[in-house]
C-alpha positions as CSV (number, residue, x, y, z in Angstrom):
1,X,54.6,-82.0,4.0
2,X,56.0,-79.2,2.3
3,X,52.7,-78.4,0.6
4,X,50.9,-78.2,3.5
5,X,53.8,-75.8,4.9
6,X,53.5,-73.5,1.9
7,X,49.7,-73.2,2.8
8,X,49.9,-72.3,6.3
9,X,53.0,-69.6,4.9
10,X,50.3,-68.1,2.8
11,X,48.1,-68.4,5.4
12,X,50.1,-66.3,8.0
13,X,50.9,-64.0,5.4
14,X,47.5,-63.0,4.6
15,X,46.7,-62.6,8.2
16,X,49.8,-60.4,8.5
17,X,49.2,-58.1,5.9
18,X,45.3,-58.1,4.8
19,X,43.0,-59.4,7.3
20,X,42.1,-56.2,9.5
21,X,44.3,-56.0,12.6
22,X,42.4,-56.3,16.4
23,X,40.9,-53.1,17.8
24,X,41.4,-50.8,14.3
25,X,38.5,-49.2,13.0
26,X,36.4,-49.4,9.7
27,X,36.6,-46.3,7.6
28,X,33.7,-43.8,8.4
29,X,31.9,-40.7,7.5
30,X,31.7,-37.9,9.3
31,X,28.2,-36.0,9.4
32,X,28.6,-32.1,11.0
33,X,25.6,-30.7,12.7
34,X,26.5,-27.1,14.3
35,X,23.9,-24.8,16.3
36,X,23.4,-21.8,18.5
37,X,25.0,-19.3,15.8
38,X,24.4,-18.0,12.2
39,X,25.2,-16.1,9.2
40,X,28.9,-15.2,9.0
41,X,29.8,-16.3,12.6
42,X,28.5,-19.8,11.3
43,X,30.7,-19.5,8.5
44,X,33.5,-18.8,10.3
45,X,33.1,-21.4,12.7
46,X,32.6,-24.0,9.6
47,X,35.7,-22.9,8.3
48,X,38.1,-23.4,11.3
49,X,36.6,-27.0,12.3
50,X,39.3,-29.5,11.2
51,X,36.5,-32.1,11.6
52,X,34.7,-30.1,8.7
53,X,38.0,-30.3,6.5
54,X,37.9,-34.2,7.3
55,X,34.5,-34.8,7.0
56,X,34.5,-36.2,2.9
57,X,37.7,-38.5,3.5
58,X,37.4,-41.7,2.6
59,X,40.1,-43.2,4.8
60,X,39.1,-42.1,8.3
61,X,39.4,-44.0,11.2
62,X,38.1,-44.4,15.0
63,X,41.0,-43.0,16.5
64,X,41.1,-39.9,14.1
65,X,37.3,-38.9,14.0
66,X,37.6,-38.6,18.0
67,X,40.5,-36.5,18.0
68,X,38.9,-34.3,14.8
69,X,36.0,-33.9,17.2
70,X,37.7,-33.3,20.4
71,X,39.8,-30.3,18.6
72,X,36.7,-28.7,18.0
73,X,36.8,-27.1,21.3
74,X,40.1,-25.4,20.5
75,X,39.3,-24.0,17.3
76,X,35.7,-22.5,17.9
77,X,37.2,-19.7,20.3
78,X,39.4,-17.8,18.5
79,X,37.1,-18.2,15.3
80,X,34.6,-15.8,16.6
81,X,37.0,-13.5,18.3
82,X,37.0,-11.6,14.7
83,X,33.6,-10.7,15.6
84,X,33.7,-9.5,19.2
85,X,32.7,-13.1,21.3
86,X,35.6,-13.7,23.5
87,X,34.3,-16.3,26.1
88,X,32.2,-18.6,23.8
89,X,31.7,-21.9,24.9
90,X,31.1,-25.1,23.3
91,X,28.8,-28.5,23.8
92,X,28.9,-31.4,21.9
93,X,27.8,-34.9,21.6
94,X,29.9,-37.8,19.1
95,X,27.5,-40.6,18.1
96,X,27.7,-43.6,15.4
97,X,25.7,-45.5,13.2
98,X,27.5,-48.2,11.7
99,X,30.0,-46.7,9.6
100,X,28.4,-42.8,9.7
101,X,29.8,-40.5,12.9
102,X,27.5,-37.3,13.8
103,X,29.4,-34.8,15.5
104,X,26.7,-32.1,17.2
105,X,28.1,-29.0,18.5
106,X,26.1,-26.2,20.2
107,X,27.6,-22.9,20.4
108,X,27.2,-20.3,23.4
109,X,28.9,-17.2,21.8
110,X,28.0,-15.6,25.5
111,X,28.3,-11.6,26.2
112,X,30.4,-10.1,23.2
113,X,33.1,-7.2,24.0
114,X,32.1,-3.9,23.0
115,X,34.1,-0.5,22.2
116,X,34.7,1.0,26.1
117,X,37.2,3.7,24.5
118,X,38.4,5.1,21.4
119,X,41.5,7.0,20.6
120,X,41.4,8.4,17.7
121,X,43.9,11.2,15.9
122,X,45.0,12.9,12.9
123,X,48.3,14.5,13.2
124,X,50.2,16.5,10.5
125,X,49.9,18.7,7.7
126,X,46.3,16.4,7.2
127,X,45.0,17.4,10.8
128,X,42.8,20.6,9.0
129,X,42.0,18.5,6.1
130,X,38.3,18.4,6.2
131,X,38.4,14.4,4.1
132,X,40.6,13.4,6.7
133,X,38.8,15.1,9.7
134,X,35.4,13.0,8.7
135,X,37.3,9.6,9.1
136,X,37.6,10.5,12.8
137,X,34.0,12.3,13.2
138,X,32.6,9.3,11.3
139,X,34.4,6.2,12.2
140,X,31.9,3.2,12.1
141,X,33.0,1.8,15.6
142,X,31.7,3.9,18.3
143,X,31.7,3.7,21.8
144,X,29.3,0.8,23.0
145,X,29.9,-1.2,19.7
146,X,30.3,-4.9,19.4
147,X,34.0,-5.2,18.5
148,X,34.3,-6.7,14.8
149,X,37.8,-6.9,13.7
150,X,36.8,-7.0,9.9
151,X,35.6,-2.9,10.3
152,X,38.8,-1.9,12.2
153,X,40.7,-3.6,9.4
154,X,39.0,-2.1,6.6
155,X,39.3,1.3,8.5
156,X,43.0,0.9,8.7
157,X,42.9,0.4,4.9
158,X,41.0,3.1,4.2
159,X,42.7,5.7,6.7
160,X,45.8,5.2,4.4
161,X,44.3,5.3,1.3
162,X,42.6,8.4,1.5
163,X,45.8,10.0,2.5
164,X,47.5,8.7,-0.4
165,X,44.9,9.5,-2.8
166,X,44.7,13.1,-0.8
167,X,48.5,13.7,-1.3
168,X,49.9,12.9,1.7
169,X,52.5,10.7,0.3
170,X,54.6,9.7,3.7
171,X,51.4,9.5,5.5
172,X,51.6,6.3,7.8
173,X,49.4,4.9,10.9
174,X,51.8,5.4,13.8
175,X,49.8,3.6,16.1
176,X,47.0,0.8,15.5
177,X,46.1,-1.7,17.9
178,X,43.1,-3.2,19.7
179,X,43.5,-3.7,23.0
180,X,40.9,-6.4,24.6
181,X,40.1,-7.0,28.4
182,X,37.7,-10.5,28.1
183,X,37.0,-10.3,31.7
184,X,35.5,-6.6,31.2
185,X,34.0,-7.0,28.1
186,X,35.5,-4.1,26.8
187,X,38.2,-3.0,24.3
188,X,40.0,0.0,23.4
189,X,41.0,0.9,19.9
190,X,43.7,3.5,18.9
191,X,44.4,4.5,15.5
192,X,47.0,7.8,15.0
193,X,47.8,8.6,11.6
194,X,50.5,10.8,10.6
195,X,50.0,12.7,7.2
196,X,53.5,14.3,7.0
197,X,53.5,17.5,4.1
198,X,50.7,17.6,1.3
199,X,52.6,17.4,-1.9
200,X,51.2,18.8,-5.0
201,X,51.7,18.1,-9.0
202,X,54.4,19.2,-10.8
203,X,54.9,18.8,-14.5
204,X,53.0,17.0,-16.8
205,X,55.4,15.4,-19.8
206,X,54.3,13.4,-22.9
207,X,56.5,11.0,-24.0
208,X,55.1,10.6,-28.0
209,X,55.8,12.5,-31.2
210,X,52.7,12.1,-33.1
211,X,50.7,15.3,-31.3
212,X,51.3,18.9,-30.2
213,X,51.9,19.3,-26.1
214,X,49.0,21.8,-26.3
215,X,46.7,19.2,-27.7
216,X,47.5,16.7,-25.1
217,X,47.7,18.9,-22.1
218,X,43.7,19.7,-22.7
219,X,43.2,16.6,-21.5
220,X,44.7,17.2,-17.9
221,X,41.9,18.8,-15.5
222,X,44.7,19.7,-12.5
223,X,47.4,22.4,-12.8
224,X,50.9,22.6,-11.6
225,X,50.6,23.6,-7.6
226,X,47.3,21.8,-7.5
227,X,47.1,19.0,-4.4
228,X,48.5,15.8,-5.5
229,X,45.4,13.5,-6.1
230,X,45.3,9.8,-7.5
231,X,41.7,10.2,-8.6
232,X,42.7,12.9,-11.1
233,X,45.8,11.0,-12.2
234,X,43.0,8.3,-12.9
235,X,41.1,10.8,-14.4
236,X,43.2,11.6,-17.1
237,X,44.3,8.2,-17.7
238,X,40.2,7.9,-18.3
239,X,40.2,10.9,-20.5
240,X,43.2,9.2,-22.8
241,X,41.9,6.1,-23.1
242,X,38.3,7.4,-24.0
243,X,40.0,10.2,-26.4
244,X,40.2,7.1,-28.7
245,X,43.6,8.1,-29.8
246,X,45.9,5.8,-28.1
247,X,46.3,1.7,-27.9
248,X,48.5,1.8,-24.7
249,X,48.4,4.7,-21.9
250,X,50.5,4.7,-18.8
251,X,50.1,7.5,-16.1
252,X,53.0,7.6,-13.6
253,X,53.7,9.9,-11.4
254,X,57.3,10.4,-10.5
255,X,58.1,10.8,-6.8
256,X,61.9,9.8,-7.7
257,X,62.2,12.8,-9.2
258,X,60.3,15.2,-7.3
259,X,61.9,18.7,-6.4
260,X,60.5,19.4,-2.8
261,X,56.9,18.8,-2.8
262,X,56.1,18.7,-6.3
263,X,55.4,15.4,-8.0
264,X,56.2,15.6,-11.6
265,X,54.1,13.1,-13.8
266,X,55.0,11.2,-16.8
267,X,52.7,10.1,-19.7
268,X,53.8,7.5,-22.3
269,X,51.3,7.1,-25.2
270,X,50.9,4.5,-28.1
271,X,49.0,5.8,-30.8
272,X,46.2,3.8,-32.3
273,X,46.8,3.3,-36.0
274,X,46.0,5.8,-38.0
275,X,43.2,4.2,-40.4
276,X,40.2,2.0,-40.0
277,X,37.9,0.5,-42.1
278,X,34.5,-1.2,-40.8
279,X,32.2,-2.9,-42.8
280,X,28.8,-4.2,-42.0
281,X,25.5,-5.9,-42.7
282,X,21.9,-6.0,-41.2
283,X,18.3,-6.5,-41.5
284,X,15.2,-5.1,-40.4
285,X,11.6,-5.0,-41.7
286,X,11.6,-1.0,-41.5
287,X,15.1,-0.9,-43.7
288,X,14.9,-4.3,-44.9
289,X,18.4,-5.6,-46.1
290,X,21.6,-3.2,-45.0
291,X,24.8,-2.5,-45.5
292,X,27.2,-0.1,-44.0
293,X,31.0,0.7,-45.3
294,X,33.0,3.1,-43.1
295,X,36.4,5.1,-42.9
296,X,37.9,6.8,-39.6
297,X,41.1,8.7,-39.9
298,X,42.0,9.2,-36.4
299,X,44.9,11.8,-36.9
300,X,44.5,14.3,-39.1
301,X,47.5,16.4,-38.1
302,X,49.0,16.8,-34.3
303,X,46.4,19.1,-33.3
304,X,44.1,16.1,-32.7
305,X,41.3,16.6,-35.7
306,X,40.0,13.6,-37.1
307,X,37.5,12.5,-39.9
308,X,35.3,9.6,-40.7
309,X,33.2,9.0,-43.7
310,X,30.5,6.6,-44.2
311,X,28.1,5.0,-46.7
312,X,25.2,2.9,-45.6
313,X,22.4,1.7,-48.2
314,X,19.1,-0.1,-47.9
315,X,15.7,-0.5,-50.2
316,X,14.2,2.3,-48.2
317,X,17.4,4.2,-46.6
318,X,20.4,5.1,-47.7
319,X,22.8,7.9,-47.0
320,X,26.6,9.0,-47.7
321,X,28.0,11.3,-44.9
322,X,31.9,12.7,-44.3
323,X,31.6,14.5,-41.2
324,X,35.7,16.4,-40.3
325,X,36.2,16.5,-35.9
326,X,38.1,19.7,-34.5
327,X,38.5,19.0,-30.8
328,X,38.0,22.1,-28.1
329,X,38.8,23.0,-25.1
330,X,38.0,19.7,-23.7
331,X,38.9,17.0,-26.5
332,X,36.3,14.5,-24.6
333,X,33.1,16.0,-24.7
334,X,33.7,19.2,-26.5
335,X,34.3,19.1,-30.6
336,X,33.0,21.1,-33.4
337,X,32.0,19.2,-36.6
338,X,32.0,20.0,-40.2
339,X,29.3,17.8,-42.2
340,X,28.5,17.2,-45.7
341,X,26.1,14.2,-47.0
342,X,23.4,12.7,-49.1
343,X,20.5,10.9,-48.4
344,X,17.6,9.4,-49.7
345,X,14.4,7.7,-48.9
346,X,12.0,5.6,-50.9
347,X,8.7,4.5,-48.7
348,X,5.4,3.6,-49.1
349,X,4.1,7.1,-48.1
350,X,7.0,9.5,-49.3
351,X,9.9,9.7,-51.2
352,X,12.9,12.4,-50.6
353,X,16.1,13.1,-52.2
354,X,18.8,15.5,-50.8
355,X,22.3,16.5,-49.8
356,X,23.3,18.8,-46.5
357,X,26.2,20.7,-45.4
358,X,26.1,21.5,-41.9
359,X,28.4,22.6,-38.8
360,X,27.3,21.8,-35.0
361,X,29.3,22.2,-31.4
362,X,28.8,20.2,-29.2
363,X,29.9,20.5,-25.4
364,X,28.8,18.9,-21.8
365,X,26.2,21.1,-19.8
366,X,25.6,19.4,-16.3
367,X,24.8,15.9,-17.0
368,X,23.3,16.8,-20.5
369,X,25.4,16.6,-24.0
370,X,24.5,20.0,-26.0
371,X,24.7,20.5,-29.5
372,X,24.3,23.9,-31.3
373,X,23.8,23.6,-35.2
374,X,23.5,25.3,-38.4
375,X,22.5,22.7,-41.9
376,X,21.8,23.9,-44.9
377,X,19.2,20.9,-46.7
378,X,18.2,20.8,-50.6
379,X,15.6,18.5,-51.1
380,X,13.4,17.2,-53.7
381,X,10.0,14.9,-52.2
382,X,7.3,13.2,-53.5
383,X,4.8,12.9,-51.0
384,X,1.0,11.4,-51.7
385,X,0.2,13.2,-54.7
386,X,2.4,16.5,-54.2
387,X,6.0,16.8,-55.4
388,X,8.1,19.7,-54.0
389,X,11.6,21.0,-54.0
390,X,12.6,23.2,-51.0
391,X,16.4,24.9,-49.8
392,X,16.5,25.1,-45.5
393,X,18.6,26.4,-43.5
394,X,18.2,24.7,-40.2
395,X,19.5,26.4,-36.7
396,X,19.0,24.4,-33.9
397,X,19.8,23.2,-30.5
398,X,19.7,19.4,-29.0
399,X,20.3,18.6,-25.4
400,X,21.1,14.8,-25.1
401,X,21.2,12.6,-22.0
402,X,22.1,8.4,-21.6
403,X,22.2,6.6,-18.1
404,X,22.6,3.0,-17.8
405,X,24.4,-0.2,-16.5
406,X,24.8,-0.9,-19.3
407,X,24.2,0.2,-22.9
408,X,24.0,-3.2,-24.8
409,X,21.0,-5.2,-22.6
410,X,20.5,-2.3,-19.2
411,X,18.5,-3.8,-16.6
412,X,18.7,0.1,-15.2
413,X,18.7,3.4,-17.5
414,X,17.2,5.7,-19.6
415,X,17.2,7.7,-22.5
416,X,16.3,11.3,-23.0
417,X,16.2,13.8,-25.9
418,X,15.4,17.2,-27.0
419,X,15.5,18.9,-30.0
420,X,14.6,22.4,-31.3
421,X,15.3,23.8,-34.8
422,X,13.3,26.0,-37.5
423,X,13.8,28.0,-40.5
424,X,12.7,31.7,-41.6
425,X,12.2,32.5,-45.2
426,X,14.3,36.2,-44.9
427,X,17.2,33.4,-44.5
428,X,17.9,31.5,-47.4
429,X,14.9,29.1,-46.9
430,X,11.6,28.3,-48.9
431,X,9.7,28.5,-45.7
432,X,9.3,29.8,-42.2
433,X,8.5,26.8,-39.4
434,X,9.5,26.0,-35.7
435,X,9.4,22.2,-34.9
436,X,10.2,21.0,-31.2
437,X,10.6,16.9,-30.6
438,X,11.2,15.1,-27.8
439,X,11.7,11.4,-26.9
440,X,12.2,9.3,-24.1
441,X,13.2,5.3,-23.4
442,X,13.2,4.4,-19.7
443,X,14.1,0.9,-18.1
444,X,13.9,-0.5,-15.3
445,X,14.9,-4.5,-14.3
446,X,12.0,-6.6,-12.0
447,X,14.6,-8.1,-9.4
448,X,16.3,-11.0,-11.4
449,X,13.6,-12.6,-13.6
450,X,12.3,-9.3,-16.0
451,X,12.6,-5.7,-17.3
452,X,9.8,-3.1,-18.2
453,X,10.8,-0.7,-20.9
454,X,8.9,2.8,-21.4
455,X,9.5,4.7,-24.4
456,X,7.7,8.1,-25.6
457,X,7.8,10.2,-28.9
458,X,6.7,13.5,-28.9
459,X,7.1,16.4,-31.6
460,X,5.5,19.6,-32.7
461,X,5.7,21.8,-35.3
462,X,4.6,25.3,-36.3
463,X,4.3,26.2,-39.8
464,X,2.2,27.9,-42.2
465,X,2.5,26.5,-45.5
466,X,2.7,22.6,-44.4
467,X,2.7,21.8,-48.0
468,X,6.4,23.4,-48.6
469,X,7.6,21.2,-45.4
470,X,9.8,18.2,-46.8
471,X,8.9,15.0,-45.9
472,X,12.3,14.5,-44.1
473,X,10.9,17.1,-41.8
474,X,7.2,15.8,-41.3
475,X,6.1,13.9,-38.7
476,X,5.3,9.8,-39.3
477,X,4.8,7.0,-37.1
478,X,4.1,3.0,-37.9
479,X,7.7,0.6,-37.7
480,X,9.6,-0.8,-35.4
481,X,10.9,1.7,-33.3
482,X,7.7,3.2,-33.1
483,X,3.7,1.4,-33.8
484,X,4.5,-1.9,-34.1
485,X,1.3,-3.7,-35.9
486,X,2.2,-1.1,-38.9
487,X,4.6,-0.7,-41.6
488,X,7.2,2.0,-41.6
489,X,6.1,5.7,-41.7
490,X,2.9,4.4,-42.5
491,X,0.7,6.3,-40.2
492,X,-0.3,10.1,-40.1
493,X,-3.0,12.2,-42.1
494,X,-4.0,11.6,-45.9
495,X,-4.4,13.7,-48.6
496,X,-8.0,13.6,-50.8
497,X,-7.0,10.0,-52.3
498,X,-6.3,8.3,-48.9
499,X,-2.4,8.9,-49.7
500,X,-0.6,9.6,-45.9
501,X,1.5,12.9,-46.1
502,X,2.8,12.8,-42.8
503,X,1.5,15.7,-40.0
504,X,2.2,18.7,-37.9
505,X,2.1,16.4,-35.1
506,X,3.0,13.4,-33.2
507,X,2.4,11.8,-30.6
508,X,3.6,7.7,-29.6
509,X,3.9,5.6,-26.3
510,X,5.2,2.2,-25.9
511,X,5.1,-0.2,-22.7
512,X,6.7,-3.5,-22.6
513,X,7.4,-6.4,-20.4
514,X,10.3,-8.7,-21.0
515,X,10.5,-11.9,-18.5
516,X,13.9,-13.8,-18.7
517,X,14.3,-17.2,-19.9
518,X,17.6,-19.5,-20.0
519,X,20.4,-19.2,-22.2
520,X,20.4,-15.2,-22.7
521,X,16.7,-15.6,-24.2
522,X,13.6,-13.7,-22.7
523,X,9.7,-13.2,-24.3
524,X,7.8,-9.5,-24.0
525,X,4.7,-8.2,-24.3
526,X,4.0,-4.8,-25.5
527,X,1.6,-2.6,-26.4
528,X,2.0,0.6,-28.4
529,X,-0.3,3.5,-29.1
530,X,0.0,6.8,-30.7
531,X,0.0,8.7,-34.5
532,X,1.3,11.3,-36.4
533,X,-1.5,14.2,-37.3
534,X,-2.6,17.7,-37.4
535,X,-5.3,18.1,-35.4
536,X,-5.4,16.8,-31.5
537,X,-8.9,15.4,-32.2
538,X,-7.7,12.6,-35.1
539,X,-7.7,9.1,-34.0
540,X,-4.5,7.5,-32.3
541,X,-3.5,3.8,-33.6
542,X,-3.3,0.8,-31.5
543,X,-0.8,-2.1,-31.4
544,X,-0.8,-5.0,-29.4
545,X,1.9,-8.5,-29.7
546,X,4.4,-10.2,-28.0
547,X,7.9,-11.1,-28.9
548,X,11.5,-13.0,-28.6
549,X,14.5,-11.2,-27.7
550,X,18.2,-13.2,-27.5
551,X,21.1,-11.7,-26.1
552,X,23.6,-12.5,-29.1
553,X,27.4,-11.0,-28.9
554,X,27.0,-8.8,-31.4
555,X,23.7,-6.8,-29.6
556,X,20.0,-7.6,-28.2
557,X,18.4,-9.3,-31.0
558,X,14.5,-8.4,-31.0
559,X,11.7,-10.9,-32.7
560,X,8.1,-9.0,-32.5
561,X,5.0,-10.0,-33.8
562,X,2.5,-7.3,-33.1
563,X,-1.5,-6.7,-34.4
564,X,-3.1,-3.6,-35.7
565,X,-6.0,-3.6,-33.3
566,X,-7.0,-0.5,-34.9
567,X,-7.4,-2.1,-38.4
568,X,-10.4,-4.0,-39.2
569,X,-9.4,-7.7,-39.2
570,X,-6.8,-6.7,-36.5
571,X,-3.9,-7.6,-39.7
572,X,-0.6,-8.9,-37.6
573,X,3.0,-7.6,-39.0
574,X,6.1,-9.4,-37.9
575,X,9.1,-7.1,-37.1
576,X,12.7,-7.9,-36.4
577,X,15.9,-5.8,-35.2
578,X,18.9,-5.6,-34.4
579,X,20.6,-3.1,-32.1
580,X,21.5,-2.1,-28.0
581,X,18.7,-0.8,-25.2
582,X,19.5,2.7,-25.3
């Protein structure tokens, strides 16, 4: 008897706590269907359905899936008030499958309010200010609009910070509001902003000890008295930071201690150290195996010169070069260098051997980087079968100009550059000649999946005894950065024995297509044509290939193997760098 009392206990219990009670529900899934709207009004409507939230649960019940679906009808009106729809209305239909609930809604949005009336004002020392006066004139809400809340709010935002950034420090939106009549259709939005007094800059104090105040206050592009502007406070925080001087910059401007409407502004610096070495190592079938060894000394003394010194070697380049930095008027972009180096070159075709002194300025014109230079060159060449010494001085101009989105792998950009020197005999040269190059890279990305790079080489030169030219000043083509399908600088007129000697002229285009594949690779096609020569009428050499190009972190890594289609046998020539776009 007791047994059997136990079991019915058990029994009970189980019932009590296990078994399912009468009436509740199994869990469910919820499955959301919702039409009659799209875009960002279905968005927002997703996002406000608690029945959306709920949807994924695994513990849902009866009772709760028909009051999720039932609060619907709340919660879809005010989610597409941001957008203008102020009378919306809502069907819907809740139907099950087994364990699996589909909720359908269809969405009216009905007649949307629109802009009846706007009041509009700027009020203050701002109300002439012609920035200000063209938020008014061109406010994106006009009359007739379909309200959208998201524009009046950005509006606001904007309102304020171009009063800020403009110098109106106190500047504040006395009135803002929307005011909506459903019934009407209609709403009227005011907006009043009050600019107070335009304050201007005050002082500028550096809080360092390593560089002169007159050195540091090139940097600063406004004056004392000049409107107060954050864009030029962002500005010389730019110019700091790219002045390569300084590990940690801090622009502040203090109103705390401003004396009636000037705004004095402090600077606190961090030099950088003073030192750095850099050491590197490469390889590419034009240079074959390189190496690279450099010193910077970034202060020289507080007027902000600097020097850097560097030693790079190869089987067919190599070059030592100490080059001393005086910044100008405008540390940035305007500097004068003093350079002294060495170089030689061992090719197939040529082989030079020299040093140079040199000095160059260089400063912004427009958009374009100009550089005006004087060299000095001593060289001794070998060149096919003639060897030659010659003394040059060089004058020249170079005008320099680099767009892109970036530098590393642009999908967008370009490359431009011109260059004009020559040398007369009356001035401490061998030989009189005038030589003119110019090159071009341009890019330009094929939606998401590709790139086609352009790239043109042009040069001339006007000389009378070609045979007293260097060969660091004649023109070559064949390598990677220019026929590929040919070795380096092997291209151009020969002498009697079939020896090139390089040309007058040149003359080299490249096309290229480059399709992206995953993980940061991508394969190209190209074709180049083009040569080096004296005479307009000489044959121009043909390359043709394709190629594998990975985006490593340290630069575009480029793969090519290309054909001589100009060569009997068509002979194919694998080439391989290393280096950015532009």
């Amino acid at each position: 008897m007791p047994r059997r009392f136990i079991a019915i206990l058990w029994s009970l219990l189980f019932l009590m706590f296990c078994a399912p009670l009468p009436g509740a529900a199994e869990p469910a899934n919820i499955e959301v269907s919702i039409t009659g709207v799209e875009g960002a009004l279905l968005e927002n409507v997703r996002a406000a359905l608690s029945i959306e939230k709920y949807k994924n649960r695994t513990n849902l019940t009866e009772p709760l899936v028909k009051r999720l679906y039932e609060r619907a009808f709340q919660e879809v009106g005010p989610s597409l008030q941001p957008f203008g729809y102020y009378g919306p209305l809502l069907e819907g239909k809740l139907l099950r499958e087994g364990s699996l609930w589909r909720a359908r809604y269809t969405v009216f949005p009905g007649e949307p309010v629109r802009v009846s009336e706007l009041k509009l004002g700027i009020m203050g020392a701002g109300a002439d200010d012609e920035t200000l006066r063209d938020l008014v004139a061109g406010y994106p809400l006009r009359k007739g609009s379909v309200l959208d809340h998201a524009v009046y709010e950005k509006e606001k935002r904007r309102w304020q910070r171009l009063a800020l950034n403009g110098g109106y420090l106190d500047a504040e939106l006395t009135e803002h509001r929307i005011e909506v009549t459903p019934e009407k259709h209609a709403a009227v939005i005011t907006l009043h902003l009050e600019t107070g007094p335009r304050y201007r800059f005050g002082e500028v104090t550096f809080q360092q000890e390593k560089f002169s105040h007159e050195f540091l206050s090139r940097f600063v592009t406004f004056r004392r008295g000049d409107p107060y502007s954050q864009g030029s406070l962002f500005q010389l925080q730019n110019a700091l930071r790219d002045g390569n001087y300084f590990s940690e910059i801090e622009v502040r401007p203090r109103r705390d201690l401003a004396e009636g409407l000037e705004v004095p502004v402090e600077v606190k610096l961090v030099p950088r150290k003073r030192q750095q070495y850099t050491a590197g190592v490469g390889y590419g079938t034009d240079t074959g195996v390189r190496g690279s060894l450099g010193w910077d000394s970034r202060r020289i003394n507080r007027r902000g010169h600097q020097m850097s010194t560097e030693l790079r070697l190869s089987d067919v380049r190599s070059n030592f070069s100490t080059r001393y930095i005086v910044p100008l008027k405008n540390p940035l972009v305007e500097h004068r260098n003093y350079t002294a180096g060495w170089f030689r070159e061992n090719t197939d075709t040529s082989e030079s051997d020299g040093f140079s002194l040199g000095v160059s300025d260089h400063h912004l014109r427009g958009k374009w980087k100009e550089t005006v230079f004087v060299n000095y060159q001593r060289e001794d060449f070998t060149v096919g079968d003639e060897e030659g010494q010659s003394n040059l001085l060089l004058p020249g101009m170079s005008w320099t100009r680099i767009k892109a989105d970036d530098r590393v792998y642009a999908s967008r950009g370009y490359r431009a550059l011109l260059e004009i020197r020559g040398a007369h005999d009356a001035l401490l040269s061998d030989t009189s000649f005038l030589q003119c190059r110019l090159s071009f890279q341009y890019i330009r990305g094929v939606r998401d999946f590709g790139r086609i790079l352009l790239r043109g080489d042009a040069g001339t030169s006007l000389v009378s005894e070609f045979s007293e030219v260097p060969a660091s000043l004649r023109f070559f083509a064949g390598g990677d950065q220019s026929i590929r399908g040919y070795a380096y600088r092997s291209l151009g007129p020969t002498d009697d024995a079939g020896e090139v000697v390089g040309g007058k002229h040149l003359l080299v285009g490249s096309v290229e297509y480059e399709h992206k594949l995953p993980r940061k690779f991508s394969a190209a096609l190209f074709f180049d044509v083009g040569n080096a020569f004296d005479s307009p009428s000489e044959s121009y050499k043909q390359g043709v290939g394709f190629g594998l190009r990975w985006r490593s972190p340290v630069g575009l890594i480029r793969l090519d193997l290309a054909s001589a289609v100009s060569d009997s046998g068509n002979p194919w020539r694998l080439h391989f760098t290393l280096g950015p776009d532009l």
